[in-house]
N, CA, C and O of each residue as an XYZ file, in Angstrom:
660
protein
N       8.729     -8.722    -19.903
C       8.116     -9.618    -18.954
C       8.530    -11.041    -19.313
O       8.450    -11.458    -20.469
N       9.012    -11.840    -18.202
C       9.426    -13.243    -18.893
C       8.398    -14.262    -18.876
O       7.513    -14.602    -18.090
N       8.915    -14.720    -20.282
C       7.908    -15.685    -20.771
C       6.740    -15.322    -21.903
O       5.718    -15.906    -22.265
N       7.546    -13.768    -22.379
C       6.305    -13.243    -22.816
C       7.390    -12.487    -24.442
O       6.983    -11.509    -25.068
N       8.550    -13.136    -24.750
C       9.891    -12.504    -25.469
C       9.746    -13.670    -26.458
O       9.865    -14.866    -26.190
N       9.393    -12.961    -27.980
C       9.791    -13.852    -28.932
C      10.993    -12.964    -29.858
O      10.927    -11.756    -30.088
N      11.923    -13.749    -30.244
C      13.413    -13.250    -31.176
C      12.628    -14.173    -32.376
O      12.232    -15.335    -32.290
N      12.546    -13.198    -33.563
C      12.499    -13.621    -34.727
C      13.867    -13.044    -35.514
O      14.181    -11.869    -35.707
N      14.759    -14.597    -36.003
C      15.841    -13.840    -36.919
C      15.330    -13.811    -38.643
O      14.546    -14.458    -39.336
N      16.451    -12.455    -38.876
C      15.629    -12.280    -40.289
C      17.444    -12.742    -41.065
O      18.520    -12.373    -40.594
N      17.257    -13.542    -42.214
C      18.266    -13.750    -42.579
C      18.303    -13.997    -44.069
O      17.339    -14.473    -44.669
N      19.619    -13.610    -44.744
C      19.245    -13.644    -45.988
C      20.751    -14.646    -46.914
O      21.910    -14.243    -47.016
N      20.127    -16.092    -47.499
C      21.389    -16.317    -48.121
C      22.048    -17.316    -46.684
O      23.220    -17.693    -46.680
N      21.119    -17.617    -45.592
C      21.717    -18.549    -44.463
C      22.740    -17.439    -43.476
O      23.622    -17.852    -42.723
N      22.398    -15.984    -43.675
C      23.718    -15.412    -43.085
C      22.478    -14.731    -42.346
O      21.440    -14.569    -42.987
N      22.566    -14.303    -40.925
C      21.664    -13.505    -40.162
C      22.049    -11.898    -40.350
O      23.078    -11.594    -39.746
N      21.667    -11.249    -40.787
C      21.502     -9.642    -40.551
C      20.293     -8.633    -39.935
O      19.847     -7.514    -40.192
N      19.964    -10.026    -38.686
C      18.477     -9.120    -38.023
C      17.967     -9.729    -37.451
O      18.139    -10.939    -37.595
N      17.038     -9.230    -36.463
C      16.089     -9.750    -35.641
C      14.957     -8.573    -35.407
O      15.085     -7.354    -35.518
N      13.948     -9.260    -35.090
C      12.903     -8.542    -34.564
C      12.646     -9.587    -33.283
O      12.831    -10.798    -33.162
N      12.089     -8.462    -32.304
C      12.127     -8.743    -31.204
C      10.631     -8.620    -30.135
O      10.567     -7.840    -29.185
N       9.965     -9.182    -30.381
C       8.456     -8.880    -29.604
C       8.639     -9.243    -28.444
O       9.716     -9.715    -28.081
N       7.451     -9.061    -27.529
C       7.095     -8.905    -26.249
C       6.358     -8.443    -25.484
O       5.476     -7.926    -26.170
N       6.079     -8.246    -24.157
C       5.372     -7.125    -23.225
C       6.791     -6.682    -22.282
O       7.892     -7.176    -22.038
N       5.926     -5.277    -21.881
C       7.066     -4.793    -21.030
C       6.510     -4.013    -20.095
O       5.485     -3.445    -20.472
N       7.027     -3.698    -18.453
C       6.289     -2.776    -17.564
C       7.370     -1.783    -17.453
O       8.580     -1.744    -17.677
N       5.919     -0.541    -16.768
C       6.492      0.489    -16.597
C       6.519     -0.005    -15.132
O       5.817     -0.882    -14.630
N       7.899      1.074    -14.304
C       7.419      1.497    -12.653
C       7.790      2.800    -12.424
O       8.948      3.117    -12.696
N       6.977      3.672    -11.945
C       7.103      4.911    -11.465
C       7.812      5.406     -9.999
O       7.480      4.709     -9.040
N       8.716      6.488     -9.719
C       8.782      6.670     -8.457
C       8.955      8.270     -8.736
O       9.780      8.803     -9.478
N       7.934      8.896     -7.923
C       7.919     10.300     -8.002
C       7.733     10.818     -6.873
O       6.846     10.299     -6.194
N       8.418     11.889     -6.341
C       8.546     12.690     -5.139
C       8.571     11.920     -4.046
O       7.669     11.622     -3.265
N      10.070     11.538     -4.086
C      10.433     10.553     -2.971
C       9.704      9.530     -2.518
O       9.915      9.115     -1.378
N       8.754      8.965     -3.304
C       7.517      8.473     -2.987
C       7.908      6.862     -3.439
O       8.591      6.622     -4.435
N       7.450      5.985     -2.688
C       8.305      4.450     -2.944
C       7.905      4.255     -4.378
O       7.004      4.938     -4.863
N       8.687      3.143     -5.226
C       8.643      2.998     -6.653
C       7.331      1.868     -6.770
O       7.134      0.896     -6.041
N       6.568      2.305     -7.856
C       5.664      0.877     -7.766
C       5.076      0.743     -9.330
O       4.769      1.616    -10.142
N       5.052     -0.688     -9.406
C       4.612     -0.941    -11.112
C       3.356     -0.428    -11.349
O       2.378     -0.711    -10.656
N       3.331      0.588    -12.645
C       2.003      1.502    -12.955
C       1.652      1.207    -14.453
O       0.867      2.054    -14.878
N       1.908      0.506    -15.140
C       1.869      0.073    -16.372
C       2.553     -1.219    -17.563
O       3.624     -1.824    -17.602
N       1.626     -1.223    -18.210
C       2.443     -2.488    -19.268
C       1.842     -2.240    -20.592
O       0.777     -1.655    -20.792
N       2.625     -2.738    -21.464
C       2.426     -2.683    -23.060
C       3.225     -3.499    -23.764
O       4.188     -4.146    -23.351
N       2.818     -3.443    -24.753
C       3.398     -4.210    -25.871
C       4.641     -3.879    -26.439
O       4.800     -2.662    -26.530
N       5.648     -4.622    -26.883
C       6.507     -3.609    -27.658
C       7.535     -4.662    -29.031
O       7.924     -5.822    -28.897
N       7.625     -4.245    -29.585
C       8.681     -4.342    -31.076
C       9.805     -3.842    -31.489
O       9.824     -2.719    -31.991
N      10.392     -4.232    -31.415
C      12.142     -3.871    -31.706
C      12.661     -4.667    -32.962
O      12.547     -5.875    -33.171
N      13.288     -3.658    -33.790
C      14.221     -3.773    -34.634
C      15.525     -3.838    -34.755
O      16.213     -2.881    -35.112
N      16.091     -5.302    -34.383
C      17.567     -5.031    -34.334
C      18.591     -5.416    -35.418
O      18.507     -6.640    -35.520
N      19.864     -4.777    -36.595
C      20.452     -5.278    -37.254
C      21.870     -5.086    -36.588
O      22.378     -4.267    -35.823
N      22.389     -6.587    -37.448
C      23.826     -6.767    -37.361
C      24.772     -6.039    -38.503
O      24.882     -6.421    -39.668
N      25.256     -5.204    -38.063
C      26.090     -4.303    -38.880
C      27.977     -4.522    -38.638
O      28.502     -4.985    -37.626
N      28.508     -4.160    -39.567
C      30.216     -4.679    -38.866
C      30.371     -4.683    -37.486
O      30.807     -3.922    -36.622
N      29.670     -6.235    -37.590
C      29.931     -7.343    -36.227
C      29.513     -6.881    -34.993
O      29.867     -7.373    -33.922
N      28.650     -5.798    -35.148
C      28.202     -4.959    -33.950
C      26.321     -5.177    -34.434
O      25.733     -5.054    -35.508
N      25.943     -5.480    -33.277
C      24.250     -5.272    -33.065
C      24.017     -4.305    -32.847
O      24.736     -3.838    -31.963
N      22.850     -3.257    -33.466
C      21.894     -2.116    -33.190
C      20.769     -2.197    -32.892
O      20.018     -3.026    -33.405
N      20.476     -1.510    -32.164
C      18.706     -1.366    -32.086
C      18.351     -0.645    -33.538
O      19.422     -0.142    -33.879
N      17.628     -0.434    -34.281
C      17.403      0.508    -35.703
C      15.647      1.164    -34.796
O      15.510      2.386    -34.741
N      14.643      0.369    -34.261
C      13.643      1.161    -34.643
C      12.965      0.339    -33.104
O      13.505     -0.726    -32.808
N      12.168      0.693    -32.465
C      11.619      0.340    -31.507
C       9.865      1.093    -31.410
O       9.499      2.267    -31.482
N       9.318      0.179    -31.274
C       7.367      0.297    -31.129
C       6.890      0.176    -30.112
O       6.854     -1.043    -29.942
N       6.424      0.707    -29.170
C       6.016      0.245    -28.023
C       4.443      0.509    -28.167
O       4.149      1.587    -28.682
N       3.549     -0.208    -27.838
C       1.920     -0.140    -27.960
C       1.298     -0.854    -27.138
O       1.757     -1.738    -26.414
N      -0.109     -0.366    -27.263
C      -1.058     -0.787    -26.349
C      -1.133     -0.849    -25.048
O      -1.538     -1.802    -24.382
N      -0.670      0.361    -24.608
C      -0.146      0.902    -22.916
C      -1.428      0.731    -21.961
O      -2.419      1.388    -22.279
N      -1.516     -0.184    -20.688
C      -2.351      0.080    -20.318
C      -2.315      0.033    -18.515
O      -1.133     -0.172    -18.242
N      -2.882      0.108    -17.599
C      -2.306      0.184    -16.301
C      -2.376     -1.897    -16.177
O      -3.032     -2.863    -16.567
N      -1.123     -1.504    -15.312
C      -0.468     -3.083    -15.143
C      -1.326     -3.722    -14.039
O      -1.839     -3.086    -13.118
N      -1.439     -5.215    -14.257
C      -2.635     -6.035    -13.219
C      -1.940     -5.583    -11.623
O      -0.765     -5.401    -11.307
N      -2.871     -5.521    -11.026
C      -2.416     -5.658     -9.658
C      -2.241     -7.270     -9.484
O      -2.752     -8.291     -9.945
N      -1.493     -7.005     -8.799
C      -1.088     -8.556     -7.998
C      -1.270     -8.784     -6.553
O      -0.169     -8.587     -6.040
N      -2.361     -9.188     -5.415
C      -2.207     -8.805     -3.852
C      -1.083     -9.892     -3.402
O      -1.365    -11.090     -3.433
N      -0.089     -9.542     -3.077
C       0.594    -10.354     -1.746
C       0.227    -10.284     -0.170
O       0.598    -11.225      0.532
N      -0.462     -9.243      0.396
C      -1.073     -9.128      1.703
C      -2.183    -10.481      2.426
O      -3.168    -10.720      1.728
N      -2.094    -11.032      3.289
C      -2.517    -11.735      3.988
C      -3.509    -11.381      4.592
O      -3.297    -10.487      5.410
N      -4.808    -11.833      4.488
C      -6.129    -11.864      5.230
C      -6.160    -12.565      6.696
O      -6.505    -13.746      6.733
N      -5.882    -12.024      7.685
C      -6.432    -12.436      8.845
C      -8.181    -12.539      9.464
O      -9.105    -11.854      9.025
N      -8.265    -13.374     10.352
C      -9.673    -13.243     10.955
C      -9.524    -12.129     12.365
O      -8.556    -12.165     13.125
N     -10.462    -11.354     12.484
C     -10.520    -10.739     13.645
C     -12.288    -10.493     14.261
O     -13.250     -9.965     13.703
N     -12.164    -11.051     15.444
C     -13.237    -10.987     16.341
C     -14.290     -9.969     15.492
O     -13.714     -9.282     14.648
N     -15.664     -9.789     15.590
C     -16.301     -8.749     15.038
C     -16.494     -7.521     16.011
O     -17.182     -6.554     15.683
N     -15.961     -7.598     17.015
C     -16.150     -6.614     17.993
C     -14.704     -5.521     18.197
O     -14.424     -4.496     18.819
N     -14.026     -6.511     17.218
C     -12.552     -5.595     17.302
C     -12.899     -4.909     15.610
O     -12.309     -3.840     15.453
N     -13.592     -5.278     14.586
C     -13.728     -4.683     13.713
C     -14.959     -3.586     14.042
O     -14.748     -2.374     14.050
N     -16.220     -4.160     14.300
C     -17.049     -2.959     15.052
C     -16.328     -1.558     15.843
O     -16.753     -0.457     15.493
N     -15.514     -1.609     16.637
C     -14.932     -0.834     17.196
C     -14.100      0.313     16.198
O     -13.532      1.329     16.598
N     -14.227     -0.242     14.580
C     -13.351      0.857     13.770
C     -14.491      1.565     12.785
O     -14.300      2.221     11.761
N     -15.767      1.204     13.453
C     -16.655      1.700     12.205
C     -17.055      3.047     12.779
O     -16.686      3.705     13.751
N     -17.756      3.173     12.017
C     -18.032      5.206     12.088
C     -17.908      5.755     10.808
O     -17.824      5.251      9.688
N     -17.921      7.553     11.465
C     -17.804      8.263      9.651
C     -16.739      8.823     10.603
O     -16.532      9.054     11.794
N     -15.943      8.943      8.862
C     -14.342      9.795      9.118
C     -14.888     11.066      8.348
O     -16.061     11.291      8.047
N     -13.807     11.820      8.105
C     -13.680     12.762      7.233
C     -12.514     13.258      6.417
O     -11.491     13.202      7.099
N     -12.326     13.660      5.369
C     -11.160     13.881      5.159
C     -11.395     15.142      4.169
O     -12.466     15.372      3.608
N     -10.004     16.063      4.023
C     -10.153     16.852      3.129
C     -10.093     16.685      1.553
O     -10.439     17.579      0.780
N      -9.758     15.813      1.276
C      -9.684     14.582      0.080
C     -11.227     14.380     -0.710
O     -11.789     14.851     -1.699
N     -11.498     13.488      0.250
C     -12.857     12.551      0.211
C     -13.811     13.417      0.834
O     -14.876     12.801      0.870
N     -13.919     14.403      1.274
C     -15.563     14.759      2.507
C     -15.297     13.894      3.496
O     -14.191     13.723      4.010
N     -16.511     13.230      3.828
C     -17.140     12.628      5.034
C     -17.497     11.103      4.425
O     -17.864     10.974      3.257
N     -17.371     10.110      5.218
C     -17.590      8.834      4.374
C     -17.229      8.070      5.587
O     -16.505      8.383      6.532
N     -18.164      6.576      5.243
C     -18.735      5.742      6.171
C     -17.611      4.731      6.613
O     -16.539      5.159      6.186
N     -17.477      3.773      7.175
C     -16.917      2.291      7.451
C     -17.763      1.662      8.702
O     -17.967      1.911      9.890
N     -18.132      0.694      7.712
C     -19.148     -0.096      8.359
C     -18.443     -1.530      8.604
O     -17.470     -1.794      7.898
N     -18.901     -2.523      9.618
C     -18.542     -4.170      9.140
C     -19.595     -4.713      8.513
O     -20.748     -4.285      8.478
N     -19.075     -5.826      7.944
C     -19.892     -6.857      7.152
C     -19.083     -7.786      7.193
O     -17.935     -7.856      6.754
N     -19.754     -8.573      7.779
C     -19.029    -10.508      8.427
C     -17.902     -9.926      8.984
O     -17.870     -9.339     10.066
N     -16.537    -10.187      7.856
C     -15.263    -10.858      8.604
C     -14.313     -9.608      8.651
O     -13.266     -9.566      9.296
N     -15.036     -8.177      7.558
C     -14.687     -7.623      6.701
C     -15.454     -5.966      7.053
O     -16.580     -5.706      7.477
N     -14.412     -5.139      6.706
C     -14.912     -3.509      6.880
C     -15.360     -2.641      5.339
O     -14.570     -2.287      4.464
N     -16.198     -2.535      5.347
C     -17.217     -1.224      4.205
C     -16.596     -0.351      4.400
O     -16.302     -0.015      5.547
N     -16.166      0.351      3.234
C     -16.012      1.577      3.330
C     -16.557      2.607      1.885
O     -16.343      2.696      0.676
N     -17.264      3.164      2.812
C     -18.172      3.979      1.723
C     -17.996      5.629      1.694
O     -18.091      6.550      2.506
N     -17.700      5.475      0.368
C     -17.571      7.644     -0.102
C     -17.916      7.801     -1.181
O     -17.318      7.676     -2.250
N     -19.155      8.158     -0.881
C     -20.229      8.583     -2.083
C     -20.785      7.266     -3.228
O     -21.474      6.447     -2.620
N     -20.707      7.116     -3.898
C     -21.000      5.630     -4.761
C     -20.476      4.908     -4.349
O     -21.072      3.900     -3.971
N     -18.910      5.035     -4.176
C     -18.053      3.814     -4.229
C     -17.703      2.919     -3.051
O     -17.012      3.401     -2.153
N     -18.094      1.729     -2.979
C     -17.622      0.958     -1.746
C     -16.545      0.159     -1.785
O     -16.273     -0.588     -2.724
N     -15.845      0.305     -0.679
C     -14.186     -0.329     -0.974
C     -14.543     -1.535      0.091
O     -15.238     -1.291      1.076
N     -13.954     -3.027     -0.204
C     -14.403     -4.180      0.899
C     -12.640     -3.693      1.607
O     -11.669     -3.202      1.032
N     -12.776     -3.961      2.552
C     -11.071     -3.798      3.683
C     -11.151     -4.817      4.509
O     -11.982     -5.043      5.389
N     -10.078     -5.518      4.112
C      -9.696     -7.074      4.846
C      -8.760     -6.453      5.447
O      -7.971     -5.554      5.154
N      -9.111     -7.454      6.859
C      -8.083     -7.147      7.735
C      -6.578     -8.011      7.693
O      -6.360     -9.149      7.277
N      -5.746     -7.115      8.225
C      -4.136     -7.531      8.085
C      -3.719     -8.064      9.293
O      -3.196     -9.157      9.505
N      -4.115     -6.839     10.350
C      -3.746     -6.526     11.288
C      -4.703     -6.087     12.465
O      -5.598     -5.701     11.714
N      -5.107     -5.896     13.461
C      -6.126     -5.097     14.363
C      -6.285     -3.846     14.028
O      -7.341     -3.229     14.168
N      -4.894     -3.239     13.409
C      -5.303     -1.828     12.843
C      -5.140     -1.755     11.251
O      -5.382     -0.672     10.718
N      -4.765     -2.783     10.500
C      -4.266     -2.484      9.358
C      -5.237     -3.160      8.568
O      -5.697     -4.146      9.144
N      -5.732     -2.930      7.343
C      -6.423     -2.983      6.427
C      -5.816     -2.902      4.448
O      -5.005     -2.147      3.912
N      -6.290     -3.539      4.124
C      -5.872     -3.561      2.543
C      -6.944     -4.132      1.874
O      -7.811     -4.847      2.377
N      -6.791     -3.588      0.066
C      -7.782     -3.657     -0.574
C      -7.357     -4.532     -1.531
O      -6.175     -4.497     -1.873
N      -8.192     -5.387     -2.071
C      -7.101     -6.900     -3.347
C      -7.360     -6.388     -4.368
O      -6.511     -6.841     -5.135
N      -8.216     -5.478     -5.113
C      -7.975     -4.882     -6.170
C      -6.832     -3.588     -6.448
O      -6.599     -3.226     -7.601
N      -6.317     -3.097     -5.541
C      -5.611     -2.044     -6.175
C      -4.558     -1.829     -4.785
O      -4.924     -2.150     -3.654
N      -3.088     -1.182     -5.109
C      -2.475     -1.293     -3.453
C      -2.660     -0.145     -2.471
O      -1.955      0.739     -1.984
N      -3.732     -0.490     -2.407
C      -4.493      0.806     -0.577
C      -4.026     -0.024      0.445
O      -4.295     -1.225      0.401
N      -3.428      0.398      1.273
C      -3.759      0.518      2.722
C      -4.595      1.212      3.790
O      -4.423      2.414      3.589
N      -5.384      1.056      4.786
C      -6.030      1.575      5.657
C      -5.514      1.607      7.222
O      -5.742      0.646      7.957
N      -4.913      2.594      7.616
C      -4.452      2.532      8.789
C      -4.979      2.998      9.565
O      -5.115      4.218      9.471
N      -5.531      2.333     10.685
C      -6.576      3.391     11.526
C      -5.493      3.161     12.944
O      -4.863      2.208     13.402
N      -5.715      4.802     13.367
C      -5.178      5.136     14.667
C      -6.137      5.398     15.815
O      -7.177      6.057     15.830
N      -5.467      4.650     16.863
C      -6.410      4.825     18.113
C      -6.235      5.821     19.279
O      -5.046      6.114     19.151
N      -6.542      6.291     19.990
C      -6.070      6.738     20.988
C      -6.215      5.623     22.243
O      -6.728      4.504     22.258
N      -5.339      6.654     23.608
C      -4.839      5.339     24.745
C      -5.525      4.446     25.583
O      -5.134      3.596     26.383
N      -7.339      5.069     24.995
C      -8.917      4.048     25.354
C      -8.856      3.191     24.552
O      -9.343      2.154     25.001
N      -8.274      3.042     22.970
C      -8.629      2.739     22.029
C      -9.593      2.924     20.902
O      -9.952      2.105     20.056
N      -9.895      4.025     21.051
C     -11.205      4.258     20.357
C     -10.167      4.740     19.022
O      -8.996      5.113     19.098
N     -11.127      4.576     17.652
C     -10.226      5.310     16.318
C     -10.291      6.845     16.469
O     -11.350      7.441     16.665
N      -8.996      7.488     16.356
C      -9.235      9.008     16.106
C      -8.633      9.367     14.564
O      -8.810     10.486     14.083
N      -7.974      8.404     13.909
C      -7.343      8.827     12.464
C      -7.903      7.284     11.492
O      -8.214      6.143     11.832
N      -7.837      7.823     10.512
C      -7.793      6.883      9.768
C      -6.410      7.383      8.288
O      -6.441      8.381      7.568
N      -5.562      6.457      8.297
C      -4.540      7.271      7.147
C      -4.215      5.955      5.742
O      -3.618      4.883      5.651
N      -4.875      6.692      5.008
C      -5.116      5.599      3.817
C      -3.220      5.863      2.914
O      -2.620      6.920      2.714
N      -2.914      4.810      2.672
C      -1.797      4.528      1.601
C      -1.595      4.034      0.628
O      -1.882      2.837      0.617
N      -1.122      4.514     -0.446
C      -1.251      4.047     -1.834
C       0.178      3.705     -2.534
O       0.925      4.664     -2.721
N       0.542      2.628     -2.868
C       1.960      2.058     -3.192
C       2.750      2.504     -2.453
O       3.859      2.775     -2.912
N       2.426      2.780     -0.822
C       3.457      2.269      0.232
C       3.286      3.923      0.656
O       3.640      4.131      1.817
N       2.884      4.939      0.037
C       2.902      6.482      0.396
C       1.682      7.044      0.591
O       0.750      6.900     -0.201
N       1.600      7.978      2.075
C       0.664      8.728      1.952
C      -0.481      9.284      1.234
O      -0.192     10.425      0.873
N      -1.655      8.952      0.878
C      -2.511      9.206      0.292
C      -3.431     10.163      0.704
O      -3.813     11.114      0.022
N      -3.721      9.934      1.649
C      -4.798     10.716      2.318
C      -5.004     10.255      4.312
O      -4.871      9.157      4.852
N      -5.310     11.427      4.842
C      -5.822     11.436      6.092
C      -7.014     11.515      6.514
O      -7.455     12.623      6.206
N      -8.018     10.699      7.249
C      -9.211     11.257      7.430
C      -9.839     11.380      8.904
O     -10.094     10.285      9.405
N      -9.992     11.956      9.310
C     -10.013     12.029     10.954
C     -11.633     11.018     11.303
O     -12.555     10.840     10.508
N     -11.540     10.581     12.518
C     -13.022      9.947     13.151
C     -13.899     11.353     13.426
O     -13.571     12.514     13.668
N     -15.043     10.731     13.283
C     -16.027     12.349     13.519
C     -16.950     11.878     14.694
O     -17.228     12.515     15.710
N     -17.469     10.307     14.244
C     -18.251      9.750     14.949
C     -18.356      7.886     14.840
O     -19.151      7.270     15.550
């Protein structure tokens, strides 16, 4: 990660034969064709010597692995409360059960079982969450009313949940 790389040389006699090398570093995952997205970071330590005139790595540490900060780039729009009213109801999904979306002010509830997710709007149909990268896509039919709701997680399919009511 830059800005985050210290080179310590180790030298003996004014002649360098080494470095150690600290830092942080991320992971990114891409599994089953599924878009690539950063899922981790840690610490790490490297051992490097100068041997006939050639650099080696000798020993490498990597520690303290933990899931990497989210970062939101998505844009909060305002939308009328009657165009967000219009997406509330219970869905269902085979995932999740049955679970709520309500408005509140500017902003859509979404509730399944304990957990409530806040969903800022993007779009009239699009939705995202600033702690973690969900999307909420709700589909309408040609009245407009919601008949799908299809949640996405680092850009891929997560889950489907149909409108019930």
């Amino acid at each position: 990660m830059a800005g985050t790389v210290i080179v310590y040389p180790m030298q003996h006699d004014q002649e360098i034969y080494g470095a150690i090398i600290t830092g942080e570093h991320v992971f990114y995952v891409t599994a089953n064709g599924k878009p690539e997205y950063l899922d981790g970071q840690a610490n790490f330590n490297q051992l490097w010597l100068f041997k006939n005139d050639v650099w080696k790595m000798a020993r490498i540490l990597s520690y303290n692995h933990h899931p990497a900060a989210y970062a939101n780039s998505r844009k909060e729009i305002e939308l009328p409360a009657d165009k967000l009213d219009a997406l509330a109801g219970e869905y269902n999904s085979k995932q999740f059960g049955s679970f709520r979306v309500k408005r509140s002010n500017n902003v859509l509830l979404l509730t399944a079982g304990n957990q409530t997710y806040t969903l800022y709007p993007q779009s009239g149909t699009s939705f995202f969450t600033k702690e973690r990268d969900l999307v909420f896509e709700f589909i309408k039919d040609a009245s407009s009313k919601p008949i799908k709701l299809v949640v996405k997680e680092h850009g891929a399919i997560a889950d489907e949940a149909v409108f019930v009511k």
